[in-house]
PAGUPA-517029 format. One record per residue: residue number from 0; residue in one letter; x, y, z of N, C-alpha, C in turn. Coordinates in nm, 2 decimals. Layout:
% residues N
R  NUM  A  X  Y  Z  X  Y  Z  X  Y  Z
...
% end
This chain:
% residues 140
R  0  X  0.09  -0.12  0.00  0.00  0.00  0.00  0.09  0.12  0.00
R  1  X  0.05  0.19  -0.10  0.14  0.30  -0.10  0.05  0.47  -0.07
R  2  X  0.07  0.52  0.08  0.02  0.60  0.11  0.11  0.70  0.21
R  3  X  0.17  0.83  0.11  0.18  0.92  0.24  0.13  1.00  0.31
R  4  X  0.17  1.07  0.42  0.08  1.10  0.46  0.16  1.28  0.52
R  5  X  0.15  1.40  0.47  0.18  1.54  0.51  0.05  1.62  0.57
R  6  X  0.07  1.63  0.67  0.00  1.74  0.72  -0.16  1.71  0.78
R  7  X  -0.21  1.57  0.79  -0.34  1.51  0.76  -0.35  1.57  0.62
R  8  X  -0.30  1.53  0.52  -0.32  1.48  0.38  -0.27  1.35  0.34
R  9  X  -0.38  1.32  0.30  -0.29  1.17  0.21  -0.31  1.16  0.05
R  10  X  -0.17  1.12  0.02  -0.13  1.13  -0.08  -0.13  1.00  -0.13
R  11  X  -0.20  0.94  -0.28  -0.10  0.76  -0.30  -0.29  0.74  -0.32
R  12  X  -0.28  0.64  -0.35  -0.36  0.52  -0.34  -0.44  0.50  -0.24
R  13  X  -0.51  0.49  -0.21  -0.59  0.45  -0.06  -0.68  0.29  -0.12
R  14  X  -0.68  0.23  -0.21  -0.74  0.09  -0.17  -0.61  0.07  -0.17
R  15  X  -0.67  -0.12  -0.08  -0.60  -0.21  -0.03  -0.54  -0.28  -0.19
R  16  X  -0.39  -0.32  -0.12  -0.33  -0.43  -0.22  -0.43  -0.55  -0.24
R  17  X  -0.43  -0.63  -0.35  -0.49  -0.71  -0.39  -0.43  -0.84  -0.28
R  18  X  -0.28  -0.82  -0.27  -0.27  -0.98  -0.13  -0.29  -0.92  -0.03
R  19  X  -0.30  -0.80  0.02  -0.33  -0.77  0.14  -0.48  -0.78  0.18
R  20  X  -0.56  -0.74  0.08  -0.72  -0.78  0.05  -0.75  -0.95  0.10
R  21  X  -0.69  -1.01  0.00  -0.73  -1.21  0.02  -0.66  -1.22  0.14
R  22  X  -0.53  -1.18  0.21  -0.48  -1.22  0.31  -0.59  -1.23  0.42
R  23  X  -0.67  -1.09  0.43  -0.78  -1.06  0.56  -0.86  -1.16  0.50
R  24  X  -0.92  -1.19  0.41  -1.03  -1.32  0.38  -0.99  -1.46  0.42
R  25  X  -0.87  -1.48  0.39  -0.86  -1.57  0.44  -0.81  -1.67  0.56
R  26  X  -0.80  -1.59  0.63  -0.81  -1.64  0.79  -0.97  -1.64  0.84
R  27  X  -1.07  -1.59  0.77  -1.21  -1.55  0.80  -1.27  -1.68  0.76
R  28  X  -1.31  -1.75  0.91  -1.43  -1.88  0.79  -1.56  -1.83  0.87
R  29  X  -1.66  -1.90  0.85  -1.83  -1.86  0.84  -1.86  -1.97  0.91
R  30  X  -1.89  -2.01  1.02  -1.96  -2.11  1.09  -2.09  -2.09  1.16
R  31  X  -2.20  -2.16  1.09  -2.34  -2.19  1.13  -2.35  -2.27  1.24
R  32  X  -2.38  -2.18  1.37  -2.43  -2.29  1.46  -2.58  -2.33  1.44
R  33  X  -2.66  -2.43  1.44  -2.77  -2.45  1.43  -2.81  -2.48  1.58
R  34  X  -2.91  -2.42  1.61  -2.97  -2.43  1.76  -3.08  -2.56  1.81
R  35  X  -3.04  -2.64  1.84  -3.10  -2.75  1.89  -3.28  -2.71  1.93
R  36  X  -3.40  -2.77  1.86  -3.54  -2.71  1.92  -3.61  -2.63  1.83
R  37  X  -3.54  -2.55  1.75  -3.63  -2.52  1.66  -3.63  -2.56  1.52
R  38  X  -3.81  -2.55  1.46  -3.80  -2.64  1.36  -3.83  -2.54  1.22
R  39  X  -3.80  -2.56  1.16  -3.81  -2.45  0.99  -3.97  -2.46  0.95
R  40  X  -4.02  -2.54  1.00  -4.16  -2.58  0.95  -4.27  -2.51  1.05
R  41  X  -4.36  -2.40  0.99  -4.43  -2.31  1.07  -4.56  -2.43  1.11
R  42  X  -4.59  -2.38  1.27  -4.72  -2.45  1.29  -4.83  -2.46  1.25
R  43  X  -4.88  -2.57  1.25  -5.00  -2.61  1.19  -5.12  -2.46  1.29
R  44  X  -5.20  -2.43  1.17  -5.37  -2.37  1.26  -5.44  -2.47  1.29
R  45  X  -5.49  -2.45  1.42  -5.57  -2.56  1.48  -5.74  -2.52  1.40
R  46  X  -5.76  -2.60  1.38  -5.90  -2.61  1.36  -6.02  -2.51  1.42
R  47  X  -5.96  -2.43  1.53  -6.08  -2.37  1.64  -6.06  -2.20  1.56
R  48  X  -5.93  -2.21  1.56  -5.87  -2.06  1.52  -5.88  -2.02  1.37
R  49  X  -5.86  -2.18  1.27  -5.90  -2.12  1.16  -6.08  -2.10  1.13
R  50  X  -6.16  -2.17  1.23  -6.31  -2.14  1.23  -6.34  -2.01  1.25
R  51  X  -6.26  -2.02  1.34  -6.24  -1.85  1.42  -6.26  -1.74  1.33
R  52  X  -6.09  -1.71  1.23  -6.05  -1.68  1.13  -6.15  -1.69  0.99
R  53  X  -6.22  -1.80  0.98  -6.33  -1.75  0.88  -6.45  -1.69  0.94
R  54  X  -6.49  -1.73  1.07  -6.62  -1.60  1.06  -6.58  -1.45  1.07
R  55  X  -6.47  -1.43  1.11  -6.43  -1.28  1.15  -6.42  -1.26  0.98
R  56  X  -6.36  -1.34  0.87  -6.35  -1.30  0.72  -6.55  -1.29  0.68
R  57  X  -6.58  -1.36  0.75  -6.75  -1.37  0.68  -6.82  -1.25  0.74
R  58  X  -6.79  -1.21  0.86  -6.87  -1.07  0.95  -6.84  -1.01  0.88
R  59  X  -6.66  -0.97  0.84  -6.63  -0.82  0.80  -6.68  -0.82  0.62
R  60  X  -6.69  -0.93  0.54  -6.71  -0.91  0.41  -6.90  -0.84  0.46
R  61  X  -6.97  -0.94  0.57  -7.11  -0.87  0.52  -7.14  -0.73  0.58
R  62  X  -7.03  -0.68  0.67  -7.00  -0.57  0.70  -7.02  -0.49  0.58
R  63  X  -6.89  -0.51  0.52  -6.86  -0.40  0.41  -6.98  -0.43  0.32
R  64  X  -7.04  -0.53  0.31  -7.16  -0.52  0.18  -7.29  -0.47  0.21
R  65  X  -7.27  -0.48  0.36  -7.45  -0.39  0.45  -7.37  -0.21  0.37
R  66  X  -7.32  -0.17  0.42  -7.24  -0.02  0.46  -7.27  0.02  0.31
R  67  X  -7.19  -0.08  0.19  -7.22  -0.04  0.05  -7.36  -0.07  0.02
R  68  X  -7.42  -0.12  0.07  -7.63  -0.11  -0.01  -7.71  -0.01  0.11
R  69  X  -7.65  0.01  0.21  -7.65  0.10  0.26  -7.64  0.25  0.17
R  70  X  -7.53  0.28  0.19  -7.48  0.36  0.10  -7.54  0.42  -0.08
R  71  X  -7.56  0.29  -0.15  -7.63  0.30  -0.25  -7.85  0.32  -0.23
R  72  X  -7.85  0.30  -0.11  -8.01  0.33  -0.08  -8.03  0.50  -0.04
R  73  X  -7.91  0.57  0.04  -7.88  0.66  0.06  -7.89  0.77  -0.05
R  74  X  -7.78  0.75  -0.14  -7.73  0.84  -0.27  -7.89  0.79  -0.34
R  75  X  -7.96  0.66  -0.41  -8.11  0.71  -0.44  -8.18  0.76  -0.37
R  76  X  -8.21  0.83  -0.22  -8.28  0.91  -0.19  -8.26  1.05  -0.20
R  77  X  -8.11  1.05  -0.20  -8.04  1.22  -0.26  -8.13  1.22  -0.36
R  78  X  -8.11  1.10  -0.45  -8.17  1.18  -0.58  -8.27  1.22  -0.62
R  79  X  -8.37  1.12  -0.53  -8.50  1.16  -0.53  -8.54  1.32  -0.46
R  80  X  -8.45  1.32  -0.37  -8.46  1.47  -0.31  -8.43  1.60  -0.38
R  81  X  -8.35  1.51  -0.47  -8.29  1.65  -0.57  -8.40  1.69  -0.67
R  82  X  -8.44  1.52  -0.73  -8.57  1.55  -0.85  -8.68  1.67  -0.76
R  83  X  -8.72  1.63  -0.63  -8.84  1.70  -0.61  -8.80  1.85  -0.54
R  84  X  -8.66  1.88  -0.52  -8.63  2.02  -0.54  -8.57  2.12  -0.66
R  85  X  -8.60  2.03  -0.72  -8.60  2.05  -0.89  -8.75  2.14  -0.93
R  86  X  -8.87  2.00  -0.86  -9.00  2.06  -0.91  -9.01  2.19  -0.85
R  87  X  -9.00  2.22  -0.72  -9.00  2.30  -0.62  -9.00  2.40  -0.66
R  88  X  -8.85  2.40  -0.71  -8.77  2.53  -0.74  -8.85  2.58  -0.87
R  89  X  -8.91  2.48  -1.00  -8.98  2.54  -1.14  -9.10  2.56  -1.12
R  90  X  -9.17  2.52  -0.98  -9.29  2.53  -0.97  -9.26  2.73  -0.91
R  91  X  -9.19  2.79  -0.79  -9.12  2.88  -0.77  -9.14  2.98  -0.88
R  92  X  -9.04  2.96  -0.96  -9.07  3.02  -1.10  -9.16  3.05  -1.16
R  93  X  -9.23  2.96  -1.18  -9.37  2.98  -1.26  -9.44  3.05  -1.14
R  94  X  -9.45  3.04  -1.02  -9.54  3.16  -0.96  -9.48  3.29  -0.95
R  95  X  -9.35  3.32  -0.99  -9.33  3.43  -0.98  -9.34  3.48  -1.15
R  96  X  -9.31  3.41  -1.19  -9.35  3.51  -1.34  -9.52  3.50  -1.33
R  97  X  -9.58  3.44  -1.30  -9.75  3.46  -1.29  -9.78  3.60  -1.18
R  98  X  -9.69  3.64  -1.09  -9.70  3.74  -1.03  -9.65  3.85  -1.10
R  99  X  -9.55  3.86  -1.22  -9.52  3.96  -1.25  -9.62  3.99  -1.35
R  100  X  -9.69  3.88  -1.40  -9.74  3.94  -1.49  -9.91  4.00  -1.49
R  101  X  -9.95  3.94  -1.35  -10.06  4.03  -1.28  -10.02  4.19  -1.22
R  102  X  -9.87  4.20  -1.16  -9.86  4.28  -1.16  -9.85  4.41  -1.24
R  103  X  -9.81  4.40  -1.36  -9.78  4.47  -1.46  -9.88  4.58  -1.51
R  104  X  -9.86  4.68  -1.54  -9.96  4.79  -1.49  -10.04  4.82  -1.60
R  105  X  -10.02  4.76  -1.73  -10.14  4.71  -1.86  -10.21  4.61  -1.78
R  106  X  -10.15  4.55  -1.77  -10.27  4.38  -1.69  -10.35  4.43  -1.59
R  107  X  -10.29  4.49  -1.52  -10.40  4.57  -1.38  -10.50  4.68  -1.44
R  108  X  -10.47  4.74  -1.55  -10.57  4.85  -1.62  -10.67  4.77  -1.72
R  109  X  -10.65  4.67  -1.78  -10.72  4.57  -1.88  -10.77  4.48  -1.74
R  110  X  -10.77  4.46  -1.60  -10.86  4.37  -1.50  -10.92  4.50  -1.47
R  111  X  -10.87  4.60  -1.41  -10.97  4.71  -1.39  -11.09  4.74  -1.46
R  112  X  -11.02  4.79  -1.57  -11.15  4.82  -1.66  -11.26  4.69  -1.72
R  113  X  -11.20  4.53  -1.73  -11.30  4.51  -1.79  -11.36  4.42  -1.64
R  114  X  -11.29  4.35  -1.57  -11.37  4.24  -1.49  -11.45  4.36  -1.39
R  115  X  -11.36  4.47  -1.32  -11.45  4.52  -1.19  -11.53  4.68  -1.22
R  116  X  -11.54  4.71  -1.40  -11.61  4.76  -1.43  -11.60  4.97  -1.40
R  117  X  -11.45  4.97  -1.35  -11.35  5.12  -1.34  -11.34  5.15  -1.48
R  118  X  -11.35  5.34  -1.46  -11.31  5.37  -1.57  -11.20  5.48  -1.54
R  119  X  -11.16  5.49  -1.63  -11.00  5.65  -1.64  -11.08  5.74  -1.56
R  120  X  -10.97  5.85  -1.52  -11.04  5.93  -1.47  -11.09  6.06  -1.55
R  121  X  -11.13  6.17  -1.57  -11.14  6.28  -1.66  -11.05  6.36  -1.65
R  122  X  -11.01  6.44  -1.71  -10.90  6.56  -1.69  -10.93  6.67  -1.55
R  123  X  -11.09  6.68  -1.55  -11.14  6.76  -1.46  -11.10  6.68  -1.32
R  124  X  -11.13  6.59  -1.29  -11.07  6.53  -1.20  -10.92  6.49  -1.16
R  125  X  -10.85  6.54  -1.21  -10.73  6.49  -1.21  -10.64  6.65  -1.16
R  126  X  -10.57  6.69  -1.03  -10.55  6.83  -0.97  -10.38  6.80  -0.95
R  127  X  -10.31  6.88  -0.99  -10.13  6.90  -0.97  -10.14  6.97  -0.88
R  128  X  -10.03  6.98  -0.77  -10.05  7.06  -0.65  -9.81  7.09  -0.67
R  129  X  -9.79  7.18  -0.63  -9.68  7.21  -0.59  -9.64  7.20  -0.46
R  130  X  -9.52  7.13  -0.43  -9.50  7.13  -0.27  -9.40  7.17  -0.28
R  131  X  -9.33  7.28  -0.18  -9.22  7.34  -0.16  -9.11  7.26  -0.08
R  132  X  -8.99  7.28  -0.15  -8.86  7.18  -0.08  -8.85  7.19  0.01
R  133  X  -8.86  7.23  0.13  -8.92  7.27  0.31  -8.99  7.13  0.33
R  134  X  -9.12  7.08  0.24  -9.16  7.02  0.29  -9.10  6.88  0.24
R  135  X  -9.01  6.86  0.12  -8.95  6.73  0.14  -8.81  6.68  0.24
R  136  X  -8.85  6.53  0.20  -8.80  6.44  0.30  -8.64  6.40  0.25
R  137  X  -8.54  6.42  0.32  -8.43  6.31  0.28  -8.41  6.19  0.30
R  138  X  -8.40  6.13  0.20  -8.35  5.96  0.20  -8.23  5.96  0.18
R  139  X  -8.16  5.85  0.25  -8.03  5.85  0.29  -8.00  5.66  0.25
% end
C-alpha cells in the first residue's frame, strides 16, 4: 500500500493491495451454529382458530356489503330529493312570473276596466298641486 501521509493529507492510493485484500479473507471462515429445538416448519392452525379466522373473514365481508347497499339506498334518496327540489324550485318560477305578470300595470288596467267595471279618470278630476322643498323628505 502506497500511502503518504503530510499534514493530515494523504497522498497515494488508498485501496488495499490485492494480497493484502485475500490475506484478511482468508483467515475468515463462516460457521453456522444450528440451535437445537427449533423447527423451519411453521405450525399447523388448529381447527378452532381457523373457524375463528373464517367468521371474522365472513362478519367483515357482510360488514362492508351492509355499509355499500346502505350507502347505494342513501345516494337514491339524494336523488329523489334532488328531483323534487327541482320541481320545487320550477314550480317557484312559474309563480313568480304569474306574479309579475298580474302585476304589470297594462294587466291591472285591462282587470280594472274590464272584470271590476273602473273607468279612467277625466281631466277635470285629475289636480297638480306644488309642494315646496321645506316640505320634502331626505333619504339617505
Amino acid at each position: 500500500m502506497s500511502r503518504v501521509s503530510y499534514n493530515n493529507y494523504i497522498y497515494g492510493n488508498l485501496a488495499y493491495e490485492e494480497e493484502e485484500r485475500s490475506a484478511d479473507y482468508r483467515n475468515f471462515d463462516i460457521k453456522v451454529e444450528k440451535t437445537p429445538g427449533l423447527s423451519v416448519r411453521p405450525k399447523p392452525i388448529s381447527k378452532s382458530s381457523l373457524l375463528l379466522l373464517c367468521v371474522a373473514v365472513f362478519v367483515a365481508a357482510i360488514t362492508v356489503l351492509t355499509q355499500y347497499t346502505t350507502g347505494k339506498y342513501k345516494q337514491s334518496l339524494i336523488v329523489g330529493l334532488q328531483s323534487e327540489i327541482k320541481q320545487v324550485e320550477d314550480e317557484i318560477y312559474n309563480t313568480d312570473v304569474k306574479i309579475a305578470e298580474t302585476l304589470d300595470i297594462n294587466n291591472v288596467k285591462k282587470i280594472a276596466m274590464g272584470k271590476l267595471g273602473m273607468v279612467s279618470t277625466a281631466d277635470y278630476q285629475v289636480r297638480y298641486i306644488d309642494i315646496p322643498s321645506s316640505n320634502y323628505t331626505v333619504n339617505y
